[in-house]
LUMMITI-152657 format. One record per atom (N, C-alpha, C): y, z, x. Coordinates in steps of 0.2 Angstrom, whole numbers, padded with zeros to 4 digits, always signed. Layout:
# residues N
YZX ...
END
This chain:
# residues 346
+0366+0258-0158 +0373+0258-0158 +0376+0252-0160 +0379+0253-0165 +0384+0245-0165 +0389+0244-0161 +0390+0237-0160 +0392+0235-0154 +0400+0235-0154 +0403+0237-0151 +0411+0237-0150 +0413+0237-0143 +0418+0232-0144 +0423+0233-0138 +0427+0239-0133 +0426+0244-0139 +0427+0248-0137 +0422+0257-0132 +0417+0254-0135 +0413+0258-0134 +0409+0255-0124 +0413+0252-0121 +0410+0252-0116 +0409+0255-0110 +0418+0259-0110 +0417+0266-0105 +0414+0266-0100 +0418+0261-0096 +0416+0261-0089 +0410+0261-0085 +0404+0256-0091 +0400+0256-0088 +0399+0251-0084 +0394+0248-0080 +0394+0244-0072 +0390+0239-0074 +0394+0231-0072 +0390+0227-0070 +0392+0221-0067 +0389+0217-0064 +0390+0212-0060 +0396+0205-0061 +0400+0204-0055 +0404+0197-0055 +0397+0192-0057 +0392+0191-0049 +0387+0185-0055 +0385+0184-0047 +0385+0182-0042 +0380+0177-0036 +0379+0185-0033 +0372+0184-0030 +0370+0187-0025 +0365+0184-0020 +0365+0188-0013 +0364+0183-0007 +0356+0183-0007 +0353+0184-0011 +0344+0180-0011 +0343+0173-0013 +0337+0174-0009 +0334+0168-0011 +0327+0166-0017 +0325+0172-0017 +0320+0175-0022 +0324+0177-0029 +0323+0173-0033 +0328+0176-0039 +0324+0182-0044 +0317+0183-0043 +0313+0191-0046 +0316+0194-0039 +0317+0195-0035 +0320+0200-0030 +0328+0200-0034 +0332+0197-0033 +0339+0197-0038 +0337+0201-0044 +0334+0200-0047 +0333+0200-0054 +0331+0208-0053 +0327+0212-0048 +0324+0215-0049 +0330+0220-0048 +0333+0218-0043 +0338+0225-0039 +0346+0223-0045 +0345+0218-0048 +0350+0219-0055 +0350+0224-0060 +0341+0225-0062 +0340+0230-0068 +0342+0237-0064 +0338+0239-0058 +0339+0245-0057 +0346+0248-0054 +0348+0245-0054 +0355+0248-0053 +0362+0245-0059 +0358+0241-0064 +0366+0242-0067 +0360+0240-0076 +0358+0243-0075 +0353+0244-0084 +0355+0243-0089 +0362+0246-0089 +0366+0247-0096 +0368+0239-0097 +0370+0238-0091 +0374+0228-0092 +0370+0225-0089 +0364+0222-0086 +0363+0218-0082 +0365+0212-0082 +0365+0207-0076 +0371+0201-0076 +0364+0195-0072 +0365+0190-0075 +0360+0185-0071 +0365+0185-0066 +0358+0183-0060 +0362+0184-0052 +0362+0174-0051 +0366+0172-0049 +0368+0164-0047 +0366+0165-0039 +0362+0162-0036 +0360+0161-0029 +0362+0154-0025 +0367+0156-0023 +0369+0150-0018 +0366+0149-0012 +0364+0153-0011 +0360+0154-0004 +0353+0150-0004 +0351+0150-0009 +0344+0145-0013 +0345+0140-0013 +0349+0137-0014 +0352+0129-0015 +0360+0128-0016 +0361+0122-0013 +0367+0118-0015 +0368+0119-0023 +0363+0117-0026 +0363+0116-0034 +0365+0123-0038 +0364+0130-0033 +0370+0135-0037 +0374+0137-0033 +0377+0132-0030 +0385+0131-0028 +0388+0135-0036 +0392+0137-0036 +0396+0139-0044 +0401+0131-0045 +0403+0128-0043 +0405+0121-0045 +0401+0116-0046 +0393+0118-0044 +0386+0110-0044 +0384+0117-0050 +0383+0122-0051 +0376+0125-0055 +0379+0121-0061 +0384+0123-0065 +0387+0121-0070 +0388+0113-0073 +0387+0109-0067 +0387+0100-0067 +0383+0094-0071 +0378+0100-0073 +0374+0095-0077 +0375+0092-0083 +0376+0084-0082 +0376+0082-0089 +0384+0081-0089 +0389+0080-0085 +0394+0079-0084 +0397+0071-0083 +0402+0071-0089 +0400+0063-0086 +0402+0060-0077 +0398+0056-0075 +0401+0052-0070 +0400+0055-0063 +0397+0062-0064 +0395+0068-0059 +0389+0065-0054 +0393+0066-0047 +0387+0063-0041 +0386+0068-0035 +0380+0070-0035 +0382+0072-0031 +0376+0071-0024 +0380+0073-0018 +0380+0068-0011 +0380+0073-0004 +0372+0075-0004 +0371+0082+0001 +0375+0087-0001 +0380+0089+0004 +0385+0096+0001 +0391+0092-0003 +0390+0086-0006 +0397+0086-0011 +0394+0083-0019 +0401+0086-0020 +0400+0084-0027 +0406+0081-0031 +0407+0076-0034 +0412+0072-0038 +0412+0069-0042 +0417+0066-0045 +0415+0062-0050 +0420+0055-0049 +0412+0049-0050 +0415+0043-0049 +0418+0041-0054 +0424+0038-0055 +0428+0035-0058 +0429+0027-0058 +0425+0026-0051 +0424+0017-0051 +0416+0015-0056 +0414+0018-0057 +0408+0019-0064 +0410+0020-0070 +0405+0016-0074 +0407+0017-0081 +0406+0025-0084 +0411+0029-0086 +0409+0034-0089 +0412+0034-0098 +0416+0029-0102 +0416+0030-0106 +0411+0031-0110 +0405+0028-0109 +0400+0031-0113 +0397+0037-0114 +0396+0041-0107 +0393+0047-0107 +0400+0051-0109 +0408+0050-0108 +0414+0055-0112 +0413+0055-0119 +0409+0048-0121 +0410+0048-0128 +0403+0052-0130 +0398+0052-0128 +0389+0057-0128 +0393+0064-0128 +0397+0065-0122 +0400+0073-0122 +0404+0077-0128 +0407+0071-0130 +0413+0072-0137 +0406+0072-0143 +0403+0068-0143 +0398+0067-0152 +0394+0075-0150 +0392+0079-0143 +0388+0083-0143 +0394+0089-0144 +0400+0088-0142 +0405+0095-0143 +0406+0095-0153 +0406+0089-0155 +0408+0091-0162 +0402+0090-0166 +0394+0090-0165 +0390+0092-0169 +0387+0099-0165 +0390+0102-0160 +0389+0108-0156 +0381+0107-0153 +0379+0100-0153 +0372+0101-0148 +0373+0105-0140 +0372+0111-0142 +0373+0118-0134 +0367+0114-0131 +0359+0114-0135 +0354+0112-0130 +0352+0108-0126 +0358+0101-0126 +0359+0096-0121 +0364+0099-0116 +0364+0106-0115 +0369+0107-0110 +0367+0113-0107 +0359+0114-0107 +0357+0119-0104 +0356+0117-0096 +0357+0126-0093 +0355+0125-0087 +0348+0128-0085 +0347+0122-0080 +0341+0120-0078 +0338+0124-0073 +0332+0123-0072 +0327+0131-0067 +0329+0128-0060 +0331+0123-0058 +0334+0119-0051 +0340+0121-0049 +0342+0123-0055 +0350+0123-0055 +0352+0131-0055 +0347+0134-0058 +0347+0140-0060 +0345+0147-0060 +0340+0146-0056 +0333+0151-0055 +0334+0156-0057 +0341+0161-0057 +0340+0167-0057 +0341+0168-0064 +0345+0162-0070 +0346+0166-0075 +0338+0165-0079 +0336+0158-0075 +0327+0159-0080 +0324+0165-0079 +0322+0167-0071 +0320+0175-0068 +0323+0178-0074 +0327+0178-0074 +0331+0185-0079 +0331+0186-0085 +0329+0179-0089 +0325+0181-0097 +0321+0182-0096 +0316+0181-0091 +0308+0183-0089 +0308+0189-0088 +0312+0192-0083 +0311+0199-0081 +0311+0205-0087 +0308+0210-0084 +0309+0216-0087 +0314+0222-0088 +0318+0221-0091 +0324+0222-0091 +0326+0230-0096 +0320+0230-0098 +0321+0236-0104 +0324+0235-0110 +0327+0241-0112 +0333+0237-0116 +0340+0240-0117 +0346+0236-0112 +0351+0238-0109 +0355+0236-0116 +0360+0241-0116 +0364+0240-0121 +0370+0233-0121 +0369+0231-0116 +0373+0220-0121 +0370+0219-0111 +0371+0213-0111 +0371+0209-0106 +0374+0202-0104 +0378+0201-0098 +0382+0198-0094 +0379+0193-0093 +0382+0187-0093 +0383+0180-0091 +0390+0178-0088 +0389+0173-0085 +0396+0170-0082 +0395+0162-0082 +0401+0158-0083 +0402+0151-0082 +0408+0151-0077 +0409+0144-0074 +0413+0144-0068 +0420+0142-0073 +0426+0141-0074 +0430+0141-0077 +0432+0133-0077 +0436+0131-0080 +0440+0124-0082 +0445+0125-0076 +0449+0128-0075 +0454+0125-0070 +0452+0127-0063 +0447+0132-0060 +0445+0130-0054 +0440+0126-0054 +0436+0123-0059 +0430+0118-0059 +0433+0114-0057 +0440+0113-0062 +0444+0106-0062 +0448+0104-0057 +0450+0108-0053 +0455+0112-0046 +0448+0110-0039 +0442+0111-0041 +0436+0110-0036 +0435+0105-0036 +0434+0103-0043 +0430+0094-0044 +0434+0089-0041 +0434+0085-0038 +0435+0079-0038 +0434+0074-0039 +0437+0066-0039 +0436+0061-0040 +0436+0056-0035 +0431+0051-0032 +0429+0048-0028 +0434+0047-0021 +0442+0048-0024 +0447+0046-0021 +0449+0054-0017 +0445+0059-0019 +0448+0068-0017 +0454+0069-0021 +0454+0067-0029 +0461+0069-0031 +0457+0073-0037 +0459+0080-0038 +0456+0085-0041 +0456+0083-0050 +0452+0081-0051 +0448+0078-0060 +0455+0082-0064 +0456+0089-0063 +0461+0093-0068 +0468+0088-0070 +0468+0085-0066 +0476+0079-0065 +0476+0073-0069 +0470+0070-0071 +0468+0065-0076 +0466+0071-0084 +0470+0069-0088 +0472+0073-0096 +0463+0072-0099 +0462+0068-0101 +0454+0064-0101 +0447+0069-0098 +0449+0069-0092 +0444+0072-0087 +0445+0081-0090 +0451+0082-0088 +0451+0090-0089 +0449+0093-0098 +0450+0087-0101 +0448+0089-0108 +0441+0092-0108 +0439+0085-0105 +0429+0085-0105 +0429+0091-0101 +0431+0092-0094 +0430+0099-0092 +0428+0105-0099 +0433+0106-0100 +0432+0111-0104 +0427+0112-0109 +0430+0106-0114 +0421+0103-0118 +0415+0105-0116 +0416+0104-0110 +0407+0102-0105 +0407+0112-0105 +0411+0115-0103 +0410+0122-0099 +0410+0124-0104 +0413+0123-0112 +0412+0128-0116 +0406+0125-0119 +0402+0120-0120 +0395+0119-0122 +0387+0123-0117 +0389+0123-0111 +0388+0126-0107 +0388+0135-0107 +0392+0137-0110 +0394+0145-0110 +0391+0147-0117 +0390+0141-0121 +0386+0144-0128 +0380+0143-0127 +0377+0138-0126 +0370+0137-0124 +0368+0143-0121 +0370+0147-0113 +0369+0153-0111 +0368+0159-0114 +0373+0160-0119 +0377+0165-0122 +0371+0166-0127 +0367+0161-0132 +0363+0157-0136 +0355+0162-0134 +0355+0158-0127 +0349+0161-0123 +0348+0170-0121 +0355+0172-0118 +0355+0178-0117 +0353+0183-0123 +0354+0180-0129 +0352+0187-0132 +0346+0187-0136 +0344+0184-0132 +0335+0185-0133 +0336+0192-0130 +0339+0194-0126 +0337+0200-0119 +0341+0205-0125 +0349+0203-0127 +0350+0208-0131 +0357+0205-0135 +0357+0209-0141 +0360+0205-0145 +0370+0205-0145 +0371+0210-0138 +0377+0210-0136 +0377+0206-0131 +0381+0202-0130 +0383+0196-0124 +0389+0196-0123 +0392+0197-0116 +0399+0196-0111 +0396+0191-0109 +0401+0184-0108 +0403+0178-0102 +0410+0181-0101 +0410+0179-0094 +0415+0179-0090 +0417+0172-0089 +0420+0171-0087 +0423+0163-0086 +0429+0163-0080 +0422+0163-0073 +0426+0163-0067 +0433+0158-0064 +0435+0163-0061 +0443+0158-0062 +0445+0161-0054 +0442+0158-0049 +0445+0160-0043 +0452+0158-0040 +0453+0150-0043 +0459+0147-0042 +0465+0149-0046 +0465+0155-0051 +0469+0155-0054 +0475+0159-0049 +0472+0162-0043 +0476+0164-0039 +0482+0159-0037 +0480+0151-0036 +0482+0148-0034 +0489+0145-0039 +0488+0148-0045 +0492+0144-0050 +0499+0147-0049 +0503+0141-0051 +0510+0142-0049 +0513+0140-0042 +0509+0141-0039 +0509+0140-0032 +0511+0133-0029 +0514+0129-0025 +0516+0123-0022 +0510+0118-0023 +0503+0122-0020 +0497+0119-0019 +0494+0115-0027 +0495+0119-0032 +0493+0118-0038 +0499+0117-0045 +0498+0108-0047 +0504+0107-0052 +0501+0108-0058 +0499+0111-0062 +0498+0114-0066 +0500+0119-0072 +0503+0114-0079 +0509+0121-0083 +0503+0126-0086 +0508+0131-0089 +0504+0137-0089 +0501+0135-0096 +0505+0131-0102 +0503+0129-0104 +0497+0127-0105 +0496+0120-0100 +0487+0118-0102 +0484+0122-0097 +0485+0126-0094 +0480+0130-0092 +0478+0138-0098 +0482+0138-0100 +0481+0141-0107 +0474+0138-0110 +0476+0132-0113 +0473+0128-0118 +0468+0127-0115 +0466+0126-0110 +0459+0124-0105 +0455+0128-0106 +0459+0136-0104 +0455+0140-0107 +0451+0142-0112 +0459+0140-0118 +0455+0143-0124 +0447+0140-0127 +0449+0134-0124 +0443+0128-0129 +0437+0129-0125 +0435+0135-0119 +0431+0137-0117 +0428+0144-0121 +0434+0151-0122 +0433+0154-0127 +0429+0153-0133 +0434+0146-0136 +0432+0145-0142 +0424+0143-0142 +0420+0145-0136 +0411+0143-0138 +0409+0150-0137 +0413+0155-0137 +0410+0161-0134 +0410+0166-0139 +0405+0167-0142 +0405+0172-0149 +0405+0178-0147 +0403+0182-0141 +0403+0188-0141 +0408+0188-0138 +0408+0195-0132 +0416+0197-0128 +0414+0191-0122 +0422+0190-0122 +0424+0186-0116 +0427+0188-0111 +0427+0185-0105 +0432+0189-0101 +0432+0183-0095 +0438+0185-0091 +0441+0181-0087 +0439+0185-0079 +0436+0183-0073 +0436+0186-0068 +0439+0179-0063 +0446+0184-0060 +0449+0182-0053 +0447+0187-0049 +0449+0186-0043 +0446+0189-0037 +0453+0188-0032 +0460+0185-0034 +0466+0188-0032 +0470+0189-0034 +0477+0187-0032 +0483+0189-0037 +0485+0184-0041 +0487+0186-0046 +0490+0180-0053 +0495+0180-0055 +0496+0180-0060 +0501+0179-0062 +0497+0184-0072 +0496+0189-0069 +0490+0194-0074 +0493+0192-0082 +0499+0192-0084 +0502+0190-0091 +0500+0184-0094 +0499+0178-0089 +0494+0174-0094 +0489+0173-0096 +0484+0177-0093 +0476+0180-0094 +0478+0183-0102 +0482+0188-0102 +0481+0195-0104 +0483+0194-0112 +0489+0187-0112 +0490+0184-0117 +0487+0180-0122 +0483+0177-0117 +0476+0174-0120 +0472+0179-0126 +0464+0175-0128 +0463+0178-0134 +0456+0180-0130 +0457+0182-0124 +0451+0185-0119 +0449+0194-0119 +0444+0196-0121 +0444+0202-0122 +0443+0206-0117 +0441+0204-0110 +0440+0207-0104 +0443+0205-0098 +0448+0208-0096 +0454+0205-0089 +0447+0208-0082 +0444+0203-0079 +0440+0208-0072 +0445+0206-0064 +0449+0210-0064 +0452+0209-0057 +0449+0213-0051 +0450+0211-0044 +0446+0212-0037 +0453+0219-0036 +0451+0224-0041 +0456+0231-0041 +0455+0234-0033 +0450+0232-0030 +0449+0236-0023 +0456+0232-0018 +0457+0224-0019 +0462+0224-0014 +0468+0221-0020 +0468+0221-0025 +0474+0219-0030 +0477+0223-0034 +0472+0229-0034 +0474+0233-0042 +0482+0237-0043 +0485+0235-0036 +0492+0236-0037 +0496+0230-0042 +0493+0225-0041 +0498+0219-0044 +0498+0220-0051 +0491+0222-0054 +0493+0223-0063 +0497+0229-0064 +0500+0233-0060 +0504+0239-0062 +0513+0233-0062 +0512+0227-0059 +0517+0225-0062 +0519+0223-0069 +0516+0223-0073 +0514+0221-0081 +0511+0226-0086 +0517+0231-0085 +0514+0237-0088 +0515+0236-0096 +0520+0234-0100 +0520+0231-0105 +0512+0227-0108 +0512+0221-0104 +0506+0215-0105 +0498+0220-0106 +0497+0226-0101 +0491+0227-0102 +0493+0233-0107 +0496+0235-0108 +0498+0240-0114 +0495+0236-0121 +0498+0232-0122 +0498+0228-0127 +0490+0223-0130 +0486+0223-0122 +0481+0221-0122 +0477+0226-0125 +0476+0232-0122 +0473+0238-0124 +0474+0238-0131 +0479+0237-0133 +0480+0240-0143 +0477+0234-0146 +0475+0230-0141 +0473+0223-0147 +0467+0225-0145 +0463+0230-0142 +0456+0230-0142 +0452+0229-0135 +0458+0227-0130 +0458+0223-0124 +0452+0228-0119 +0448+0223-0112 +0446+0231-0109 +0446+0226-0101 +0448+0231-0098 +0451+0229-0089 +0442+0231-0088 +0439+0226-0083 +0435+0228-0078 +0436+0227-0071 +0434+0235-0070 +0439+0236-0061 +0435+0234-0056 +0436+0228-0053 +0432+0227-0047 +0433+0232-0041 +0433+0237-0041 +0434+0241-0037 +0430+0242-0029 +0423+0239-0031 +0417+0239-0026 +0419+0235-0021 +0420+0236-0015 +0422+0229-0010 +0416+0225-0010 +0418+0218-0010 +0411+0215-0008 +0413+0208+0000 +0415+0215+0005 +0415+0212+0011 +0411+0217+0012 +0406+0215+0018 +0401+0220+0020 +0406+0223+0023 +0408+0223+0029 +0411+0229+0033 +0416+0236+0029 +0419+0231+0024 +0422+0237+0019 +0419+0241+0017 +0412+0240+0016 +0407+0243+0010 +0404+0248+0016 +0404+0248+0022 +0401+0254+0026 +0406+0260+0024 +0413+0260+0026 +0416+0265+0025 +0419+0268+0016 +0414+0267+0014 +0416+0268+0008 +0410+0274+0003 +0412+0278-0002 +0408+0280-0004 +0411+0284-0012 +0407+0283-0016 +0408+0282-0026 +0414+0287-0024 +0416+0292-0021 +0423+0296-0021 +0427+0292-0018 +0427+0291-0012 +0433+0287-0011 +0435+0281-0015 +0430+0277-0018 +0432+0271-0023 +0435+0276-0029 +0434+0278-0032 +0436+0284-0037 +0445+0285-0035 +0444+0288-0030 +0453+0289-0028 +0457+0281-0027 +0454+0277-0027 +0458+0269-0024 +0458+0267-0030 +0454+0268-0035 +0455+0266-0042 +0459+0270-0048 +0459+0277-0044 +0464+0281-0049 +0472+0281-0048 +0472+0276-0039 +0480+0276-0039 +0484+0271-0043 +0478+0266-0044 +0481+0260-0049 +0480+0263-0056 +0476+0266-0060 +0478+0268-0066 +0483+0274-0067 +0482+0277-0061 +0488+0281-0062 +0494+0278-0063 +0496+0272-0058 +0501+0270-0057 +0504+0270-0066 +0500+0267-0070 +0499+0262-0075 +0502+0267-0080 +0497+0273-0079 +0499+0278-0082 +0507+0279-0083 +0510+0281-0075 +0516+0283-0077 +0522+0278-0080 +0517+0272-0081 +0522+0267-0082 +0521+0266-0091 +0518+0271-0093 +0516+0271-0100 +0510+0268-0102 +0507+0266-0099 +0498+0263-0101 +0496+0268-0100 +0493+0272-0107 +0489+0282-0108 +0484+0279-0102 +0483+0284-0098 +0476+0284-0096 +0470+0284-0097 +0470+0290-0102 +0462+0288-0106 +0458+0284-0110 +0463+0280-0113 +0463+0274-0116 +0458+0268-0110 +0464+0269-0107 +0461+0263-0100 +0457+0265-0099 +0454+0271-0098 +0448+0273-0094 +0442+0273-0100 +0443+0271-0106 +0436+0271-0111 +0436+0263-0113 +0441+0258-0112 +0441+0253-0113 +0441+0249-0105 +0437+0252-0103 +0436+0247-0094 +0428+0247-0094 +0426+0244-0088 +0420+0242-0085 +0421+0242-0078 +0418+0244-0073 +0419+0241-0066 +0413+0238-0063 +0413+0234-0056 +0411+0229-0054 +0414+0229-0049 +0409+0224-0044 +0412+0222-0037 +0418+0220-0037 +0422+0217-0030 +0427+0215-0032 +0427+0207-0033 +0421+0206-0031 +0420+0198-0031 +0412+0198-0032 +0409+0191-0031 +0403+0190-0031 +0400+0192-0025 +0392+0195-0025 +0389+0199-0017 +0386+0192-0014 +0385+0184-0016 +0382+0179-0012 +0382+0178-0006 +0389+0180-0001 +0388+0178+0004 +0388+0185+0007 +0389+0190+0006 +0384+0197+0011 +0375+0198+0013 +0375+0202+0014 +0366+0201+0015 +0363+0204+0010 +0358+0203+0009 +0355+0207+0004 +0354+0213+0002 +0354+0217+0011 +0355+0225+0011 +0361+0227+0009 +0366+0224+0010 +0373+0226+0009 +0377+0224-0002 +0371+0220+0000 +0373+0221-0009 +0368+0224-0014 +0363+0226-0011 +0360+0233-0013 +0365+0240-0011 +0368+0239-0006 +0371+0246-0004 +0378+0246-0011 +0382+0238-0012 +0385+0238-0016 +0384+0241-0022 +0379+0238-0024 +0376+0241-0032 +0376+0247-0032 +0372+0250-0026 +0371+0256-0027 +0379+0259-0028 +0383+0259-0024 +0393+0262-0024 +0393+0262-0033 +0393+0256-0033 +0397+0254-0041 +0390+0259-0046 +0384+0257-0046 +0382+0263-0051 +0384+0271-0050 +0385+0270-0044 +0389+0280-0042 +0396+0282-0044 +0402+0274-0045 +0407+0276-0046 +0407+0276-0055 +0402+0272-0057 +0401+0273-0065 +0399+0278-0067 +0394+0282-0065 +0394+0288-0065 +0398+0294-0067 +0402+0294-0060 +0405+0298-0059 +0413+0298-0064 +0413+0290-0065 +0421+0290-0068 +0417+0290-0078 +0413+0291-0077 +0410+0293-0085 +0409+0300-0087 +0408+0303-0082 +0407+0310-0079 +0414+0314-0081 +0420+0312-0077 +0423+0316-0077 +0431+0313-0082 +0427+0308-0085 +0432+0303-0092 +0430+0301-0097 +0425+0304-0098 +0422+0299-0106 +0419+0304-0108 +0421+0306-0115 +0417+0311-0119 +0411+0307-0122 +0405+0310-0120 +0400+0305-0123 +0399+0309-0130 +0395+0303-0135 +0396+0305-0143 +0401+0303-0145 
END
């Protein structure tokens, strides 16, 4: 089947961390329950070093890190290694900007693993402006404030997001990254001075390493119109406790859709306690009040419904392990069903 953006129809796959420590245990409760997309699992629970702001660290200029912390000194010489990071972003050396089996366990597990052969497969990178919004400098002032530093950020994360992207399709020849972006909730906001501008451009220059579909995963409320306007093919918002706010911007996701655009609905809670009272119907009626919404607002419904994916609402890392088995299992039920009784297969 040739590959299109279109042709995804609500099929299920993962934000990215889960709570093992065993990455062939991760890897193993990945293929069975989401076969179609499977998503390297990031274990924080294993180490510090897949922290999602330390996995991604490597090879950064100035980058120290110090028990649970990580920053970057600024009282050290780093133009040397900005200037190694700049000659490796414009001869595209990806393979000095791999990640490493220390840093990474689950996504090596997961080229190793047995995987079948699922129709594309999922990667993720931590994004430019909460890497840059996490990071700091020696002094606690967040690297994204220094013009210089946020540049390299993006540099470094889109060298990083190819190299992956590079590797994964050994597994299969369609590839999604997402480009986590937890802090975007925060944009706009007193807390965070940052124009929408460069956080555009921060973006894009992460994009621009990404040759297959892209997508952008928040996990709260935004400000969804600047995502959407972006040249990002896949919006993944936490639909289980936000999926009201994209009915704000019934125009933007309209618009998004006709460019080829595709919504993955985090619909799955990924709090344990939410996840007991829940079951593939009831997620089904909590996600159809947000499409419907969208619906009456002039976004067709079936349209949304052949150009979506769903997924947890977040990353399963900090639950137990039983509970994000229980997760996967919801989310393979609710793709099921919402392909069952929405997607003309053929």
């Amino acid at each position: 089947m040739p590959w299109s953006r279109f042709e995804l129809n609500a099929l299920a796959t993962a934000v990215g961390s889960m709570p093992h420590t065993d990455p062939k245990e991760a890897c193993a409760l990945v293929a069975r329950f989401l076969p179609e997309i499977p998503a390297w699992p990031q274990l924080p629970q294993r180490s510090f070093l897949e922290n999602m702001y330390v996995q991604f660290s490597e090879g950064f200029p100035g980058v120290v890190l110090e028990e649970d912390r990580i920053y970057v000194d600024r009282t050290e010489e780093i133009e040397k290694p900005l200037e190694q990071l700049y000659a490796s972003y414009l001869k595209s050396e990806i393979d000095k900007y791999a990640l490493s089996p220390d840093y990474a366990a689950g996504f090596h597990a997961f080229l190793e693993a047995d995987l079948g052969s699922p129709f594309a497969v999922k990667g993720q990178v931590t994004g430019p402006i909460s890497w840059g919004l996490a990071l700091t400098d020696q002094d606690r002032r967040p690297i994204i404030y220094d013009d210089v530093l946020a540049d390299a950020v993006a540099k470094h994360l889109r060298l990083k997001a190819a190299w992956q992207e590079k590797e994964l399709r050994a597994v299969s020849p369609n590839t999604i990254i997402f480009v986590d972006e937890p802090y975007m909730a925060s944009l706009g906001s007193a807390f965070v001075s940052l124009s929408r501008e460069k956080a555009i451009a921060l973006l894009e220059e992460v994009f621009s390493g990404i040759s297959g579909l892209k997508g952008v995963h928040c996990c709260g409320n935004t400000d969804w119109s600047l995502l959407l306007k972006t040249s990002l093919d896949i919006l993944n918002l936490d639909a289980y406790n936000y999926g009201y706010t994209l009915v704000l911007y019934p125009e933007e996701v309209k618009a998004f859709l006709e460019r080829g655009g595709v919504v993955a609905w985090g619909i799955v809670p990924s709090d344990e306690q939410e996840l007991k009272g829940e079951t593939p119907k009831s997620l089904l009626d909590r996600l159809e009040e947000t499409t419907g919404a969208l619906d009456r607002k002039g976004v067709s419904f079936r349209p949304l419904m052949e150009r979506s994916l769903v997924t947890p609402s977040c990353g399963l890392g900090p639950i137990s392990p039983e509970a994000a088995a229980s997760a996967l299992e919801l989310l393979a039920g609710v793709s099921k069903e919402l392909r069952k009784r929405y997607i003309k297969e053929g």
